[in-house]
C-alpha positions as CSV (number, residue, x, y, z in Angstrom):
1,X,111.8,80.9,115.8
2,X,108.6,82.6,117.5
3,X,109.7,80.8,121.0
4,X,113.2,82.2,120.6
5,X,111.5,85.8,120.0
6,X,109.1,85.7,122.8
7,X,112.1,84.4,124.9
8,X,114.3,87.3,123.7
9,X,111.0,89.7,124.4
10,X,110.7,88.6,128.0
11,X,114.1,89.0,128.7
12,X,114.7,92.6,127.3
13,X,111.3,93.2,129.3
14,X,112.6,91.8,132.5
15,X,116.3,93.7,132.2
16,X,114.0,96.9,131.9
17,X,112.0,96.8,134.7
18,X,115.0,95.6,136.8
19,X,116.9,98.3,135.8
20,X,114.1,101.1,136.2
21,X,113.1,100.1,139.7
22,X,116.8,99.9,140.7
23,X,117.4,103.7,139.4
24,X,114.1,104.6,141.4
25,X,114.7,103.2,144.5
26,X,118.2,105.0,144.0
27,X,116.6,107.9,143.6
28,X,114.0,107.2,146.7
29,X,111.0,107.7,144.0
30,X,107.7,105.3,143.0
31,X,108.4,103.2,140.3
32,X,104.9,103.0,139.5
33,X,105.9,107.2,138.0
34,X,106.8,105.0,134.8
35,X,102.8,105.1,134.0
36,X,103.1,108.9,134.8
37,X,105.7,110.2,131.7
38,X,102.9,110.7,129.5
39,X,99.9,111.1,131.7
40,X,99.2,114.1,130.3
41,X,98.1,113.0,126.8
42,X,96.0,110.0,128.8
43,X,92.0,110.8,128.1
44,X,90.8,109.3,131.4
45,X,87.2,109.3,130.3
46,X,87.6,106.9,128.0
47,X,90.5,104.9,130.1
48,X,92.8,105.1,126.6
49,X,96.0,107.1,124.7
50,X,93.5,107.9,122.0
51,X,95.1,107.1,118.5
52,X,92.7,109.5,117.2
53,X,93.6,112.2,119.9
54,X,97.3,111.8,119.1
55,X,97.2,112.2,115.5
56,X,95.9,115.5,115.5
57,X,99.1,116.9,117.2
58,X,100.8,115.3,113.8
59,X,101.9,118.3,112.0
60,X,99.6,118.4,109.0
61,X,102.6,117.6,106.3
62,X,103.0,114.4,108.1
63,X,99.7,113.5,109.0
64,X,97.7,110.4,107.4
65,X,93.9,111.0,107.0
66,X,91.7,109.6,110.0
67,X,88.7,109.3,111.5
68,X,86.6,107.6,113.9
69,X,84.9,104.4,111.9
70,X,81.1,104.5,110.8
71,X,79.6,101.8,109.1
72,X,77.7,104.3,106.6
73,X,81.1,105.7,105.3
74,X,83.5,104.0,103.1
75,X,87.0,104.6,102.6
76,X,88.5,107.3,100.5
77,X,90.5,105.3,98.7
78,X,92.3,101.5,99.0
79,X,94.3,100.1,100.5
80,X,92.6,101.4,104.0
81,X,93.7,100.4,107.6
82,X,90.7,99.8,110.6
83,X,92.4,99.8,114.2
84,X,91.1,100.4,117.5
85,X,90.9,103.7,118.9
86,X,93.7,102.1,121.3
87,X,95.8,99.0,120.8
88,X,99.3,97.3,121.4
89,X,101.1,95.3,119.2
90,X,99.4,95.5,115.9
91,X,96.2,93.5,117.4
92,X,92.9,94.0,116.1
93,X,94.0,95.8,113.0
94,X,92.4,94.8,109.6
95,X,94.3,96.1,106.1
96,X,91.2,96.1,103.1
97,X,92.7,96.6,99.9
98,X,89.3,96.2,98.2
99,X,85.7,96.9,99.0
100,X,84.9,93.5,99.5
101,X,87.9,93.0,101.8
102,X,86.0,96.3,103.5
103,X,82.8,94.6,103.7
104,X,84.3,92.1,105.0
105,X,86.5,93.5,107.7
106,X,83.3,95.7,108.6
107,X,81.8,92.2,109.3
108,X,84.4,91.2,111.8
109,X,84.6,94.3,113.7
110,X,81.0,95.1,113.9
111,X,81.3,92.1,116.4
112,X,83.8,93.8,118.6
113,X,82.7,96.1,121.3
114,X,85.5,99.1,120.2
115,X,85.6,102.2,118.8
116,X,87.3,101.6,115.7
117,X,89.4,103.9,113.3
118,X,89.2,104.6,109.6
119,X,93.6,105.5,108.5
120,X,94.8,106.4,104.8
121,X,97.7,104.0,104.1
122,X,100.9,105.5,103.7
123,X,102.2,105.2,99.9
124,X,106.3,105.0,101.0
125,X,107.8,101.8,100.8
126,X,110.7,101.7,103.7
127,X,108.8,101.7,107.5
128,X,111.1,103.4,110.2
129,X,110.5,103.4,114.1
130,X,112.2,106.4,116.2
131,X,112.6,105.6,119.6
132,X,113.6,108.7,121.8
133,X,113.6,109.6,125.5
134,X,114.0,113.3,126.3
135,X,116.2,114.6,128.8
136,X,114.8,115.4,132.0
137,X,116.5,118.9,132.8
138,X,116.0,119.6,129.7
139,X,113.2,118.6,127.4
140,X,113.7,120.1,124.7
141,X,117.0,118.1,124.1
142,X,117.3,114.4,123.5
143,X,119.0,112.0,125.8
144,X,118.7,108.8,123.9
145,X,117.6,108.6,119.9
146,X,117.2,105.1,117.9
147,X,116.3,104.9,114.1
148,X,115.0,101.0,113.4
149,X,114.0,99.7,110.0
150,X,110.7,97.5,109.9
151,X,110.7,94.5,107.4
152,X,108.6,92.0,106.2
153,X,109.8,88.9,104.6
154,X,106.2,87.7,103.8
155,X,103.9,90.3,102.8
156,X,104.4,92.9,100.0
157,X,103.4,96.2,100.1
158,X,101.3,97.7,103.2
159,X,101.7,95.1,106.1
160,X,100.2,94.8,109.1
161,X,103.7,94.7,111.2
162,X,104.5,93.7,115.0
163,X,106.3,92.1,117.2
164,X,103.9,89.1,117.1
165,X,104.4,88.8,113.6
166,X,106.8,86.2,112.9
167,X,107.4,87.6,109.6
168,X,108.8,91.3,110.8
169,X,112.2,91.9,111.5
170,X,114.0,94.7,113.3
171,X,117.6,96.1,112.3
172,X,118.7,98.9,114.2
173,X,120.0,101.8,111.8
174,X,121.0,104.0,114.4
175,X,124.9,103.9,113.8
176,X,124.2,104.7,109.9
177,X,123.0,108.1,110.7
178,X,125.7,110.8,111.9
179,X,124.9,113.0,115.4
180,X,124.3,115.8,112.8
181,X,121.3,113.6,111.2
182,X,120.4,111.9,114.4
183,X,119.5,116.0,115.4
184,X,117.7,116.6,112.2
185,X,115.8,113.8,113.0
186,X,115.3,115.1,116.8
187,X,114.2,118.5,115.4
188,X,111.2,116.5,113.5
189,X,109.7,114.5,115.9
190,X,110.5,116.5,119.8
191,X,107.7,119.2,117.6
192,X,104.7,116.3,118.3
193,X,103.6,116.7,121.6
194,X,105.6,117.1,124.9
195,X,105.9,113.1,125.4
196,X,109.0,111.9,128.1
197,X,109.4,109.0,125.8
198,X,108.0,107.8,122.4
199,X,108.1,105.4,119.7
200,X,107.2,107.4,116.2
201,X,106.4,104.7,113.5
202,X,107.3,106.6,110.1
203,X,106.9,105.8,106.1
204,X,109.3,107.2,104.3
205,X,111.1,105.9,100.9
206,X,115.1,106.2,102.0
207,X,116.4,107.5,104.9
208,X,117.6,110.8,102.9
209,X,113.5,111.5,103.1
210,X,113.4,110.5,106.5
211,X,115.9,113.3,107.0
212,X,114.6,115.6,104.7
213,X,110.7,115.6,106.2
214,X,109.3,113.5,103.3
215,X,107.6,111.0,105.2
216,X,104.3,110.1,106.8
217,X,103.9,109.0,110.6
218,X,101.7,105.7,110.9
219,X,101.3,106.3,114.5
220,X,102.8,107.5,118.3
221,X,103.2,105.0,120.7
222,X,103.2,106.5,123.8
223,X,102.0,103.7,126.7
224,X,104.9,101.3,127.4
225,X,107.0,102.0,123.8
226,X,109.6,99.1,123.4
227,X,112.8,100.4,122.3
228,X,112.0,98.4,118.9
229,X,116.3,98.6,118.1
230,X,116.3,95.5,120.6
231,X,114.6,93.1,118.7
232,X,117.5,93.4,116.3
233,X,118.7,89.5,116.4
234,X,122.4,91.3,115.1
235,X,122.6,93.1,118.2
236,X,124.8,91.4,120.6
237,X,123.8,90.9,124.0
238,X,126.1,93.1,125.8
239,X,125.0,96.3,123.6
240,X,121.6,95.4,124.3
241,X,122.1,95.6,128.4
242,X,123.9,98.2,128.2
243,X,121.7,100.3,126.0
244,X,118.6,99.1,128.5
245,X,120.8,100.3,131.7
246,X,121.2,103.8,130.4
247,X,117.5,104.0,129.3
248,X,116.5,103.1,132.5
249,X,118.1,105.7,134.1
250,X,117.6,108.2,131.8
251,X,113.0,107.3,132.4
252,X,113.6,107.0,136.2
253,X,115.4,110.9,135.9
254,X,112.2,112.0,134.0
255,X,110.2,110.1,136.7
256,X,112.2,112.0,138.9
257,X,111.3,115.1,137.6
258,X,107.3,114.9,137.3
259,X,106.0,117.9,139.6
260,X,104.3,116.7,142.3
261,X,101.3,118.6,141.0
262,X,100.9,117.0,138.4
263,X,97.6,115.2,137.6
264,X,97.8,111.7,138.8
265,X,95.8,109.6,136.5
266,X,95.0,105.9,137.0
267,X,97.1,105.2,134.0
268,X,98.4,101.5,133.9
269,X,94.6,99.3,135.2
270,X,92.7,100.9,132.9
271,X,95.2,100.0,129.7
272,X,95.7,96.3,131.1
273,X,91.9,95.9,131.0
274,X,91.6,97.8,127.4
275,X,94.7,95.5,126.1
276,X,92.5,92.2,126.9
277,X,89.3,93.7,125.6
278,X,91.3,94.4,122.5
279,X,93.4,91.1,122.4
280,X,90.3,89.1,122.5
């Protein structure tokens, strides 16, 4: 099973860069503009989207508790989560559900050369991930919206999900919610930051909260965000291309549309090299 979902991984990866560099070329632009949509929110002194840094655009009423790890403080209460300051793919997160597990985990990462984060846990028990891409005439409006439930079949409450995780599984919700909803939803999350494209990982206990506001956001991905309805294994093929060639265009029109005086920022190096300092 885990060859069959790195398989499936590479190849939605390879459809999408296909894809986007044939909409650029189209459109006689640099495809390297991809690491450009959300340059602004890049801190390039410390090479990094800063978790820390993004969660303080969260509107308080959806905000989890967080701050920058120090060994002298404990947690305000259990379970806690410790994650990088930056990180992909759920690696180098710990979950401590008691202080010895805190001890512990403080242990492992005291090891690790990182700036590490000290994040609540979110009490909801349904995880949601909301893919969007804005439109590039017009930001304020949404050219592409997904809603994907998270599950694990192993772990109970509070677990570390990702796509390495053999245990999480992906189905896409989208169709369940009407163009009315899919707007509410839109109205919630285009208020967090100015980002082209994003992938909002949210805790909420139905998707009636979801709509309604009562939910908690885990984290923003905002670096290379996987449109996570993909990984659905129900999704046929032929959905899945198609979805990726309209997505494609839809980035290559907002890489389009970055003025060219815009800060140029030395976006994608500097993330490959934090990605294997965290990985390892």
């Amino acid at each position: 099973m885990k060859n069959t979902m790195i398989h499936s991984r590479a190849l939605i990866k390879f459809w999408m860069i296909s894809w986007f560099i044939y909409f650029c070329l189209r459109f006689r632009i640099d495809p390297w503009k991809f690491f450009q949509l959300n340059a602004d929110y890049f801190n390039k002194e410390k090479g990094i989207y800063s978790k820390l840094e993004i969660n303080q655009l969260i509107p308080y009423k959806w905000r989890l508790k967080q701050l920058v790890y120090d060994r002298n403080a404990g947690p305000w209460s259990y379970p806690v989560f410790l994650k990088p300051e930056w990180g992909q793919n759920s690696y180098g997160i710990y979950r401590a559900d008691t202080p010895e597990d805190f001890m512990g985990v403080q242990e492992k990462i005291a090891k690790k050369k990182l700036t590490y984060l000290l994040q609540e846990a979110a009490n909801e028990k349904r995880e949601f991930e909301i893919y969007y891409i804005r439109q590039a005439d017009n930001p304020d409006a949404c050219a592409m919206l997904t809603i994907t439930e998270v599950q694990n079949s192993y772990e109970g409450a509070f677990p570390i999900n990702g796509v390495n995780n053999i245990h999480t599984t992906y189905t896409d919700l989208t169709r369940h919610f009407s163009e009315p909803d899919a707007r509410i939803i839109w109205d919630h999350v285009k208020s967090i930051g100015n980002f082209r494209m994003a992938r909002v990982c949210a805790k909420a206990n139905s998707e009636e909260d979801l709509l309604q506001g009562a939910f908690h956001i885990v984290e923003i991905n905002l670096f290379t965000p996987m449109p996570i309805n993909l990984l659905d294994r129900n999704v046929s093929w032929k959905h899945k291309l198609s979805f990726i060639k309209t997505g494609m265009l839809f980035l290559a029109e907002n890489a389009r549309a970055i003025s060219a005086s815009q800060e140029r920022k030395n976006v994608f190096f500097r993330k490959l090299a934090m990605h294997h300092k965290v990985k390892s």
